[in-house]
FISE-126998 format. One record per atom (N, C-alpha, C): x, y negated, z. Coordinates in steps of 0.1 Angstrom, whole numbers, plus 5000, padded with zeros to 4 digits. Example, Ala and Ser with C-alpha at 12.3 -4.5 7.8 and 13.67 -1.06 7.14 Angstrom:
// FISE-126998
513250575078
512350455078
513250335078
512850225071
513750115071
512950005079
***
This chain:
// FISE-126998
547733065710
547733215711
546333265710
546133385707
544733435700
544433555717
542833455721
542933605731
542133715726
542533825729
542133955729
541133985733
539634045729
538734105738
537434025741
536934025751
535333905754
536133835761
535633745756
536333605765
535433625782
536133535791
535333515803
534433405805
533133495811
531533395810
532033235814
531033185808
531233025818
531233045826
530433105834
530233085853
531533115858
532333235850
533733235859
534433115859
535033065843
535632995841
535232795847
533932785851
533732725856
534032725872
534032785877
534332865892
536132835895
536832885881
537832865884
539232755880
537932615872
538432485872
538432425883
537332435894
536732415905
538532395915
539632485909
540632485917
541232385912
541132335902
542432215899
541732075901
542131985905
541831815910
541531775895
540931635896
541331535887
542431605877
543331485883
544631475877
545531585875
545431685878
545631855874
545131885856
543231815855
543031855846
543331745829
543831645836
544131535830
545831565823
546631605835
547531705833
548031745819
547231865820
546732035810
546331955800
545531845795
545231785785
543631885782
542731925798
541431965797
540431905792
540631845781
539331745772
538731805762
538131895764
537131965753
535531945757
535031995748
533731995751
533132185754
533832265747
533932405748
534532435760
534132535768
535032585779
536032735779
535532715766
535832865758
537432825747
537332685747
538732695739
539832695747
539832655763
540832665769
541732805768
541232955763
541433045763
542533055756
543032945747
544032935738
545232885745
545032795754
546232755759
546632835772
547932875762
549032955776
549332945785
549932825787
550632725801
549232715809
548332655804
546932615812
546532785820
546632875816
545833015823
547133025830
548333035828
549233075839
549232945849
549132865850
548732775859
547532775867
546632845861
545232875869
545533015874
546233095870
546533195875
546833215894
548033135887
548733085903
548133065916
546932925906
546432875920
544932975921
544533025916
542833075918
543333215926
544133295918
544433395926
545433355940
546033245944
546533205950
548233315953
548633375941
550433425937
550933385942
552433395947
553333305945
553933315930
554833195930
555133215916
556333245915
557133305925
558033425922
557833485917
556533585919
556233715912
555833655896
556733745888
556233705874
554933805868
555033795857
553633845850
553734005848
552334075849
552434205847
553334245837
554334335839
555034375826
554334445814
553234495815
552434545804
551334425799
551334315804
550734215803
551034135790
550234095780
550733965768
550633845768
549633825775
549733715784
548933645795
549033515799
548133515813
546333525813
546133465800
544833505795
544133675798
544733745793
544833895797
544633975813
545633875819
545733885829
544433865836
543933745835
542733685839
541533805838
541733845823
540733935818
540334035825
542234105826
541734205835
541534215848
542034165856
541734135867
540234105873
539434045861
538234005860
537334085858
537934155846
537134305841
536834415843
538134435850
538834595850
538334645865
537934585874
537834635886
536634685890
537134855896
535434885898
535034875910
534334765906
533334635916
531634705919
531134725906
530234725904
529334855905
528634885914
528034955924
527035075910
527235155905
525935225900
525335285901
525735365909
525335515915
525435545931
524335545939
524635625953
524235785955
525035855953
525235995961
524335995972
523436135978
523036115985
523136285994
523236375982
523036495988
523636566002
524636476009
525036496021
523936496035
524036506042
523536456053
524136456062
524936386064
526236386076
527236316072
528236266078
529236166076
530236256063
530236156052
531136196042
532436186046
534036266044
534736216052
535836256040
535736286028
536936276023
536336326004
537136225999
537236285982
537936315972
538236415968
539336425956
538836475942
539336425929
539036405919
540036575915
539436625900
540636755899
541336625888
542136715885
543236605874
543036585861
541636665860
541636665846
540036555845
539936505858
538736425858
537236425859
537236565854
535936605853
535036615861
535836705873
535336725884
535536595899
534536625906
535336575923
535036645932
535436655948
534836755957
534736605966
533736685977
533436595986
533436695999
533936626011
533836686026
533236616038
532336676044
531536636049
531136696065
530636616075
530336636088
529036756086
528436776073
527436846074
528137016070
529737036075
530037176070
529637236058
529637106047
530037196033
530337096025
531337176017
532137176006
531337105990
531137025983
530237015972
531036955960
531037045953
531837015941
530836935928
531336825925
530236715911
530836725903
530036725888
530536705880
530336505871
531136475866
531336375867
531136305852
530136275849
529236265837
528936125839
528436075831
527635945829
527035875841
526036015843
525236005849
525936135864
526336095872
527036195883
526136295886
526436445886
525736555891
525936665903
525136705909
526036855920
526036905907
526836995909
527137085906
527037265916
527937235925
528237335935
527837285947
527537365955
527737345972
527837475980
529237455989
529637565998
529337546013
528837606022
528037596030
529437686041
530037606048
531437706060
531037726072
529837706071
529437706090
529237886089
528937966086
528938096080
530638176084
531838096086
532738126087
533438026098
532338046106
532837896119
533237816121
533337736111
533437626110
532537516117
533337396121
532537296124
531737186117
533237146107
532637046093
534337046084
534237066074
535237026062
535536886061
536936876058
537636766062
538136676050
539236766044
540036736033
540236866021
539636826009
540036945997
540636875987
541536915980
542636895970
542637025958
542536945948
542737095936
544037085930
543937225926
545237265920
545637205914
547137175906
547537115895
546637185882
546437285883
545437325867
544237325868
543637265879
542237285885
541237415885
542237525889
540937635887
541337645900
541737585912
541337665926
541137535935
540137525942
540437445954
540737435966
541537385972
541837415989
540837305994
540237366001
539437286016
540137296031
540137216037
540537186050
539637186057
539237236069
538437206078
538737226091
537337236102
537637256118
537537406119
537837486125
537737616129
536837626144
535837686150
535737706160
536037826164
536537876172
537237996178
536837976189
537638116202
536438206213
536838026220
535738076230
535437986242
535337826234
534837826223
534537696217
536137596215
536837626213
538337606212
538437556198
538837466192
538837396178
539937466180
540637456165
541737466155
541337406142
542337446129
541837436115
542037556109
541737596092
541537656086
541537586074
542037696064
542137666051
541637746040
540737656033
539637776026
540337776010
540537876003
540637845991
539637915982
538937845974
537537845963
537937855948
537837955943
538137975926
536837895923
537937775912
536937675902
536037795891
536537915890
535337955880
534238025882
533938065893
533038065901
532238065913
533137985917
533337925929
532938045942
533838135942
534138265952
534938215961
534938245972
536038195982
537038335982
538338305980
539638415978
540638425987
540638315997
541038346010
541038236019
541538246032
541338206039
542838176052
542938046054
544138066064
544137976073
544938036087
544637956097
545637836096
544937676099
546237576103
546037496111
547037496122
546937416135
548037326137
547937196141
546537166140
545637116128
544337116133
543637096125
543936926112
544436846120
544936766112
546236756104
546836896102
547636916091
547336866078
546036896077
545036906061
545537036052
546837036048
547537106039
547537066030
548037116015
548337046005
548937185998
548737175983
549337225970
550537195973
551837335970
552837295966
553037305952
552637415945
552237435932
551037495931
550937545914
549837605910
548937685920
549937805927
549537965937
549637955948
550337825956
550837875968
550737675977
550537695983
549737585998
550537616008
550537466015
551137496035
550437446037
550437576051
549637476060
550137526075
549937446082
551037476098
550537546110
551237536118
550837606131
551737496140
551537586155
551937486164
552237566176
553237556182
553537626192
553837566206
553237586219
553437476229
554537546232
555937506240
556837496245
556637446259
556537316258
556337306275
554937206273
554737086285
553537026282
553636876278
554636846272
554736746261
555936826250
556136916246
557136986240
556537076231
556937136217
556237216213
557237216200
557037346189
557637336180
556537356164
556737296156
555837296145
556137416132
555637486129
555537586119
555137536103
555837526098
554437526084
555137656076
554137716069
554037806060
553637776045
554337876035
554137876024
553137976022
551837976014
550938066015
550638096002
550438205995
549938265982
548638255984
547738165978
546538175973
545538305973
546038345967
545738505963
546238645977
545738615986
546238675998
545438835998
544438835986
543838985989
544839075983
545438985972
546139125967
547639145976
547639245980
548439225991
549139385987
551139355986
551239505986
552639455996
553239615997
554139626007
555539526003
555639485988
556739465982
556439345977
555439255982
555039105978
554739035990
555638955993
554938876001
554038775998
552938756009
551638646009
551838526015
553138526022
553138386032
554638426039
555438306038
556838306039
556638186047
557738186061
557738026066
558737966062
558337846056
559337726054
559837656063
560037626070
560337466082
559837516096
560837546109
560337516117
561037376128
560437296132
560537166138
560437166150
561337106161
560737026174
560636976173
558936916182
558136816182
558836756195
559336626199
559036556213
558336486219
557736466232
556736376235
555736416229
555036506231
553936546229
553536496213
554436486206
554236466188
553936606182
553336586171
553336696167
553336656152
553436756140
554136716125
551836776118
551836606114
550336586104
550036566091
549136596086
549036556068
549936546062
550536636058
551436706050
550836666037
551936616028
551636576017
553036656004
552936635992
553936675982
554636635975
555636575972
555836465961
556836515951
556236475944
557036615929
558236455919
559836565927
560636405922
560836375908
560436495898
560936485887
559636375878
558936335881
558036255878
558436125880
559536095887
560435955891
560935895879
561136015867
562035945857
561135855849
559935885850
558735775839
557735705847
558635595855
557335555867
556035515858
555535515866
553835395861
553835265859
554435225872
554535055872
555535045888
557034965883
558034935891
557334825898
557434805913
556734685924
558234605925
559634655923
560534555925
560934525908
560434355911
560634275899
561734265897
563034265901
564134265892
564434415889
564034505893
564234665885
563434665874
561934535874
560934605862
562134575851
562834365852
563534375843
564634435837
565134495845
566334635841
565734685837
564634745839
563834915832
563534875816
563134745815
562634725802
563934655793
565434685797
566234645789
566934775788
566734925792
567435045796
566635175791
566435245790
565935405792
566135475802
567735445805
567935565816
567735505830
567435625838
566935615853
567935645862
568335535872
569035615876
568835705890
569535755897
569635905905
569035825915
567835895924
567535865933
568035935946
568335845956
568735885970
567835905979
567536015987
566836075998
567536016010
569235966011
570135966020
569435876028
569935846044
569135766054
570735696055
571235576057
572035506065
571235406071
572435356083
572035236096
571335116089
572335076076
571834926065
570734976063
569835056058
568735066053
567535086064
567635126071
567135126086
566634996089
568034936094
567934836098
567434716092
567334706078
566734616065
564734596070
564334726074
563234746075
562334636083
561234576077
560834486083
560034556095
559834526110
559434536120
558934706126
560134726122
560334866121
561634946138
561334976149
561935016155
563035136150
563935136148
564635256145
564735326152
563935486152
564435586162
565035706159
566435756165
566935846155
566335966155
566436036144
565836166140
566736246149
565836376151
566636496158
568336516153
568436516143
569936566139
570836466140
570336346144
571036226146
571536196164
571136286173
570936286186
572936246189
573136176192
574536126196
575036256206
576536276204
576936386207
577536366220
577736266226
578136216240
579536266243
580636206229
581936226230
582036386230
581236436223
582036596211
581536696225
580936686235
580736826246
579836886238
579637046235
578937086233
577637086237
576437096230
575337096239
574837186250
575637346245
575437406255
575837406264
577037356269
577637306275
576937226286
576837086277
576036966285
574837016291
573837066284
572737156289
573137246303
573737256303
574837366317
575037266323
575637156325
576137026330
574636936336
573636946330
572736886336
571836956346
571937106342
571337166353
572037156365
573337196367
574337136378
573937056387
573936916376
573736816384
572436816392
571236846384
569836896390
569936926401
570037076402
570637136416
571337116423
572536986419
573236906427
572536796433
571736756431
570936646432
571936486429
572636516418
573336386410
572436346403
571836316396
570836286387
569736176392
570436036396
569835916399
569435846385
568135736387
567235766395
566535906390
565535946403
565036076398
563836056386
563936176382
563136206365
561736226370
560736206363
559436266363
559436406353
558336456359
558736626351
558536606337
557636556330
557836446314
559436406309
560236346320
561236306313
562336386311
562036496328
562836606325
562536726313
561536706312
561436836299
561636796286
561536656282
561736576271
563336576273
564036576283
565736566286
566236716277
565536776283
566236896286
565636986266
564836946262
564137006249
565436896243
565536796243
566636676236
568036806232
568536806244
569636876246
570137036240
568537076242
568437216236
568637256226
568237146217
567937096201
569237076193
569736946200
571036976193
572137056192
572237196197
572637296195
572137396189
570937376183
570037496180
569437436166
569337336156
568837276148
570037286139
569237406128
570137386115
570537246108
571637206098
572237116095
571337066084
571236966079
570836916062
571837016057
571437056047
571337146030
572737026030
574037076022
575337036020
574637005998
575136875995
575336815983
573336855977
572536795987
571336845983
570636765969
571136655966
571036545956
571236645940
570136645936
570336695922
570836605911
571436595900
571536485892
570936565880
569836655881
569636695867
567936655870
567936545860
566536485858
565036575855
565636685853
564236795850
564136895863
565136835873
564736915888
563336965885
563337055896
562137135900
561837045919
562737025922
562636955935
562136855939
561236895950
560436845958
560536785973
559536685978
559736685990
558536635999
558636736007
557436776015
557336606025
556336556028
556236406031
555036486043
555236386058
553836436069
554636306080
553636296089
553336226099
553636296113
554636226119
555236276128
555336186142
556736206149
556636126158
558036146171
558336086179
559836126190
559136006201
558135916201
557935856214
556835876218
555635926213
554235936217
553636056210
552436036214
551436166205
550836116196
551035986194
549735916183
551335896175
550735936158
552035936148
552235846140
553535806145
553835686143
555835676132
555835786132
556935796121
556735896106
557235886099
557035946090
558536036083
558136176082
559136256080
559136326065
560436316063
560436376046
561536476050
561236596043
561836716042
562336746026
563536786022
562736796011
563036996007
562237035997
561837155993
562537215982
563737275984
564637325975
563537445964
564637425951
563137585941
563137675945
564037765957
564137835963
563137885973
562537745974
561837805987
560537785981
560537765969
558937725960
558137865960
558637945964
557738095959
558138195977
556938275975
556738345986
557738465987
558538465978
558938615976
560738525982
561438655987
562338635994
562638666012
563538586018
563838656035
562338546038
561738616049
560638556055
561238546073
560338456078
560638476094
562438386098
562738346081
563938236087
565538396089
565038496082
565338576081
567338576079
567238426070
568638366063
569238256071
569038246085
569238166092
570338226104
571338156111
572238256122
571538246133
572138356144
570838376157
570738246164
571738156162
571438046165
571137936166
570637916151
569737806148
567937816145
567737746158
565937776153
565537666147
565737566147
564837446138
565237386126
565037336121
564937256105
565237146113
566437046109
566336936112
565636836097
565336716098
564736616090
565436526079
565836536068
566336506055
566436296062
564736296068
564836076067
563636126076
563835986082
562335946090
562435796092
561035766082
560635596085
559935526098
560135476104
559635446119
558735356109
557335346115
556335276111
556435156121
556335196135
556235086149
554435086152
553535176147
552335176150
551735326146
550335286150
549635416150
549535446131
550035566126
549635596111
548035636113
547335616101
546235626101
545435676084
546935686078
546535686060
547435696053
547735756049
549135746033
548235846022
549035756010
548735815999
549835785985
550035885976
550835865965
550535795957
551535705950
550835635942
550935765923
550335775914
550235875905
551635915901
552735825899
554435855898
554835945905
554735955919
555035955933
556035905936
556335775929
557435675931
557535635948
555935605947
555635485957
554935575971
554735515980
554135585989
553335506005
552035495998
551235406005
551135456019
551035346032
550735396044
549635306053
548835336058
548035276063
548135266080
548635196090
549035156100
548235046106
548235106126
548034976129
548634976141
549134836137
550434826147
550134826158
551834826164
552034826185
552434666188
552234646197
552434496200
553934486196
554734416193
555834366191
556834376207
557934416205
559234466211
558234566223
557134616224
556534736236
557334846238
557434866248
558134986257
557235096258
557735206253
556535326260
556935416272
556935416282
557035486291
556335576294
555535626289
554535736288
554135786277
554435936270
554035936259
552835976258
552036006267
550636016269
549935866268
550935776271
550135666270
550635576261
550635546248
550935506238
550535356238
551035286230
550735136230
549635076225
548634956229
547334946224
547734896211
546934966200
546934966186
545934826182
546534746171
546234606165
545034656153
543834566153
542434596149
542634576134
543734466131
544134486117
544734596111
544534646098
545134736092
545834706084
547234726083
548434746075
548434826067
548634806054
549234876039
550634806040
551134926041
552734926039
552835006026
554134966021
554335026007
556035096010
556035166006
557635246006
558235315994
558835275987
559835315974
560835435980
559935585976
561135685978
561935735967
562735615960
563735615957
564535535965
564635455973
565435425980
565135395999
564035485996
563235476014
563235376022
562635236013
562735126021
561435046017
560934966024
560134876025
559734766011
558934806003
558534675993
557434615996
557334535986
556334395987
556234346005
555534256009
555134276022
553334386027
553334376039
552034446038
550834416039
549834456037
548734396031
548034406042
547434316047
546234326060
545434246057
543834356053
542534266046
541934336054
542134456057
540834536059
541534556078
540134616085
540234636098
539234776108
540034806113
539534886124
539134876135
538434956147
538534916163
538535006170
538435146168
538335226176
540035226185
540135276199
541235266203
542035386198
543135426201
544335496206
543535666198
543235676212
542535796221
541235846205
541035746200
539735806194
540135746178
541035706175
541135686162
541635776150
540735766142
540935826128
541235816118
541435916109
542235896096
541635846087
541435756078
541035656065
542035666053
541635766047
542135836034
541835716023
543335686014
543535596007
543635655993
543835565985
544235635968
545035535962
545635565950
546535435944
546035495927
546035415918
546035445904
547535395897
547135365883
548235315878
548035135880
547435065885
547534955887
546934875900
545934965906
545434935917
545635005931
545634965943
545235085954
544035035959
543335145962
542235135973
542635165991
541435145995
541735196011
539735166011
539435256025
538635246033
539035146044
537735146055
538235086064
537035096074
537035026088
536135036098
534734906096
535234836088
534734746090
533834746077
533234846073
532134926066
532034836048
533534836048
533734846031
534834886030
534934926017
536334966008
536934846005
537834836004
538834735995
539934785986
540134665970
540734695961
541934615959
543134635960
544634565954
544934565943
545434485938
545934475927
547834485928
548434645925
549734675932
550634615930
550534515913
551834425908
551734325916
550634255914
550234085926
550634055939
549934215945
549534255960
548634165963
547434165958
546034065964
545134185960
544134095974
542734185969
541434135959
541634245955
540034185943
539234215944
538334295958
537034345957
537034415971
535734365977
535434435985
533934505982
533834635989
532834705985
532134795998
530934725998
529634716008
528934896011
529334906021
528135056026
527934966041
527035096047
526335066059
526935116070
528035196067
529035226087
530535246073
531035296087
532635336081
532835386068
533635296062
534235396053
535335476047
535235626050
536835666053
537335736042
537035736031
537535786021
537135686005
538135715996
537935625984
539135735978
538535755962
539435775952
539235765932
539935705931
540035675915
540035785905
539635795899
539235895887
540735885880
541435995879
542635985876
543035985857
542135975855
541935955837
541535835834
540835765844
540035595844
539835535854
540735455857
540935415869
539735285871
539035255861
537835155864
536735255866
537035365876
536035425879
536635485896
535835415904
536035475920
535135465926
535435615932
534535635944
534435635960
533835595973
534135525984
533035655990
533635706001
532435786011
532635716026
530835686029
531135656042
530335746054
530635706065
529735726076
528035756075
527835666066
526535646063
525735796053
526535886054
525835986045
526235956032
526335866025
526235856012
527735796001
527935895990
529035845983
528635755970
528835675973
528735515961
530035545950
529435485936
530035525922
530135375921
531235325915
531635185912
532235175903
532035145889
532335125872
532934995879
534134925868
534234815863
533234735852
533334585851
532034515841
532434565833
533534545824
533834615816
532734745812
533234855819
532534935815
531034945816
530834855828
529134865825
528534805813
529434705805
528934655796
528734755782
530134835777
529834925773
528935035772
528835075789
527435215783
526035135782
526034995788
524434955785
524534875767
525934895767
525434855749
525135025745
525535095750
526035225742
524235305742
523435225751
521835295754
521135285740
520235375740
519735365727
518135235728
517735165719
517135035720
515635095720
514835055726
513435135720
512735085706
513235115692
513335035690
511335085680
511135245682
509835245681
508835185689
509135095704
507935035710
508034915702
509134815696
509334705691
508934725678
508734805671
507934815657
506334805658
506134915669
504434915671
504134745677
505034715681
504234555686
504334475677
505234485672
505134365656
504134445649
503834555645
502634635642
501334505645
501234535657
500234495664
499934385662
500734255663
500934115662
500334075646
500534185639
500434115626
499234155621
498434275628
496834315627
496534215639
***
């Protein structure tokens, strides 16, 4: 077979004989004098494949792959490893990056309260810098640009009277970078997110009792100045009860009609159906007990609308029935005021929580339908389940009944479409570019733990979990990846914003590098060196051998693949008027 491209240096290829014995190479029939002709034999690279990257050899070969040689290549080549550029213009902890979609651009958010838009050249440039402390802010968190890239949302801290945090949501026209409005979201670790081109959520939060509360998110029009009597600027979508002091975080978007042309299938017997087929078939949002229960180390907890009906009594009813007892003093053993208001919010709920949307499953592959993805919770305050809602076209635009307007007087809450129990503290998710896939970054609770306290949640495991979830069928793929680690506890831990490309994911981590997967394999190829935390990383969504990592340390690091570094230092121009004057010289 003929390989494709620059072959791999000796030093690799030497490095990665090093894995096979003797009689391994005796085997393969490895008797050359060249180390460079091995490149021809097929069987010989898929056999080093195996053992160097150490595979199993269930998983077969990338489906876009020609052969193992290739593989090698890229794996070898393609990863951006290689450090070229450090950022510096921050001064304060970098804490988040996003690319626009057209690549050009990136924004960066930072502990130093501003916003700094680069442009993203050969050579990386500022471009812009927004300065929020001006507008009380503490420091910017998370920004995301439009799908056409002329607007950007910023997330940040809000300081309000008596020094009182909240969040805020700034939105900045890409053409000259004017700030056009502004909105409140609590809490501040919402972030918010694009639902389309004009219009963003972002939430609120309402306390109820003192582990009880209900969550708000809103649809918001961009464009909030122009404001007339017969347009609305902000309609609410979803309102939720939180239990146990949970509350609903990082609100994300996943657009389903992009399911019909994934990127790259992770369950190998689907890749082989996809490549003997065209058609896709219908994806299920639906939650049953088998799929639940399939979930590896996964506690099942039922969602609000799932609350058992305790043989058909109504709840108002029962709710009347437990007060009774209260004031009867039936109600052995006695409750802590926690369990009774957690009892009593339970009970309230399921009388009062509108139903799932009746036949909500579209079968028309050019849906407009969406579904709103965030971080939630029913046993503690630290979020540890994950809730999908999804977003009819209806509710895609601001205009319409506002305030739940279309709702009877007696349903106040949105019940929950699915919810994935993680079994640990969430700490990261990210889409993969399909929005097939849906990365989570966790760290787990000790195995079979009890919470009896939702204030006091379970001590969280220093390793970090990448879990992967296929929301076409809301269940668990590959196993999960734990390379990278954290240490902060419970009480003080943070969010480490991840990315996925079309073949790789990244993650940050505590332990003051980024790391790179390879998402067909599931191994890692790279780890990459700053000086404290690092809590953000994202891929250039036009060239994925181009990512970028921000840490703690002030500074955002640029990392090409060899590949490409080899190209722009061929692509430099040679000097080649100093090398004339010196042969000049040599010959006078």
């Amino acid at each position: 077979m003929a390989a494709g491209g620059p072959l791999l240096p000796d030093s690799v290829l030497f490095e990665i004989f090093l894995y096979l014995d003797h009689a391994d190479v005796l085997a393969v029939g490895l008797v050359c004098r060249q180390w460079r002709a091995v490149a021809r034999d097929e069987f010989l690279w898929k056999e080093l494949f195996y053992r160097y990257y150490r595979v199993s050899r269930d998983v077969p070969r990338h489906p876009a792959a020609v052969s193992w040689y290739d593989e090698f290549q890229r794996l070898y080549d393609t990863i951006p490893c290689i450090e070229v550029q450090a950022l510096k213009e921050h001064n304060d902890q970098v804490l988040h990056l996003s690319f626009s979609h057209s690549g050009c651009l990136f924004a960066s958010c930072s502990k130093d309260c501003t916003v700094k838009i680069w442009s993203n050249e050969l050579d990386i440039s500022l471009q812009h810098s927004s300065n929020m402390r001006p507008y009380n802010w503490s420091y910017t968190q998370f920004s995301q640009f439009n799908s056409d890239d002329s607007l950007l949302l910023v997330s940040g801290v809000f300081v309000g009277p008596h020094n009182s945090s909240s969040g805020e949501i700034a939105v900045i026209s890409m053409e000259n970078f004017t700030l056009l409005s502004r909105v409140r979201n609590k809490p501040y670790d919402v972030f918010g997110c694009w639902l389309n081109e004009t219009n963003l959520i972002s939430g609120n939060l309402h306390r109820i009792g003192r582990i009880t509360s209900c969550s708000v998110l809103w649809l918001n029009n961009a464009f909030q100045g122009i404001e007339s009597e017969n347009v609305n600027v902000v309609k609410r979508l979803f309102k939720i009860q939180n239990l146990n002091a949970s509350t609903i975080r990082t609100v994300m978007v996943a657009d389903c009609s992009r399911y019909d042309s994934p990127d790259l299938l992770l369950d190998y017997e689907e890749q082989l159906a996809a490549s003997s087929t065209s058609t896709c078939p219908v994806f299920d949002l639906g939650s049953d007990s088998e799929e639940e229960e399939s979930k590896p180390k996964q506690t099942p907890e039922p969602a609000v609308q799932e609350l058992p009906d305790d043989g058909g009594v109504p709840a108002e009813d029962e709710l009347q029935q437990f007060f009774d007892d209260i004031m009867g003093g039936c109600v052995r053993p006695a409750m802590t005021e926690a369990e009774l208001e957690n009892k009593v919010a339970e009970l309230f709920i399921r009388n009062r929580t509108k139903p799932p949307e009746v036949n909500l499953l579209s079968t028309d592959s050019n849906s407009k339908t969406k579904y709103l993805i965030f971080t939630t919770g029913c046993l503690t305050y630290s979020p540890h389940q994950i809730g999908i809602k999804r977003i009819l076209p209806h509710q895609m635009t601001t205009a319409g009944p506002v305030l739940g307007e279309e709702r009877r007087s007696d349903e106040f809450f949105d019940s929950l479409d699915h919810v994935i129990d993680i079994h640990g503290h969430i700490i990261g998710m990210g889409l993969s570019p399909d929005h097939r896939y849906l990365y989570v970054n966790s760290r787990a609770w000790p195995r079979d733990c009890v919470i009896s306290d939702p204030m006091q949640p379970p001590p969280i495991a220093e390793e970090i979990d990448l879990h992967v979830f296929d929301l076409k069928t809301m269940k668990e793929v590959k196993r999960a990846l734990r390379a990278h680690r954290a240490y902060t506890p419970n009480e003080e831990c943070f969010f480490i914003f991840l990315d996925v490309s079309r073949d790789f994911v990244a993650s940050g981590a505590e332990d003051r590098h980024g790391y790179i997967w390879d998402r067909h394999y599931n191994i890692c190829l790279a780890k990459l060196q700053h000086d404290n935390v690092v809590n953000s990383v994202a891929f250039s969504p036009v060239e994925q051998e181009l990512l970028l990592t921000a840490s703690d340390d002030t500074t955002i690091k640029v990392w090409r693949s060899p590949r490409t570094v080899r190209i722009q230092q061929a692509r430099k121009p040679r000097p080649r008027k100093l090398l004339f004057s010196w042969l000049m010289n040599q010959k006078s």
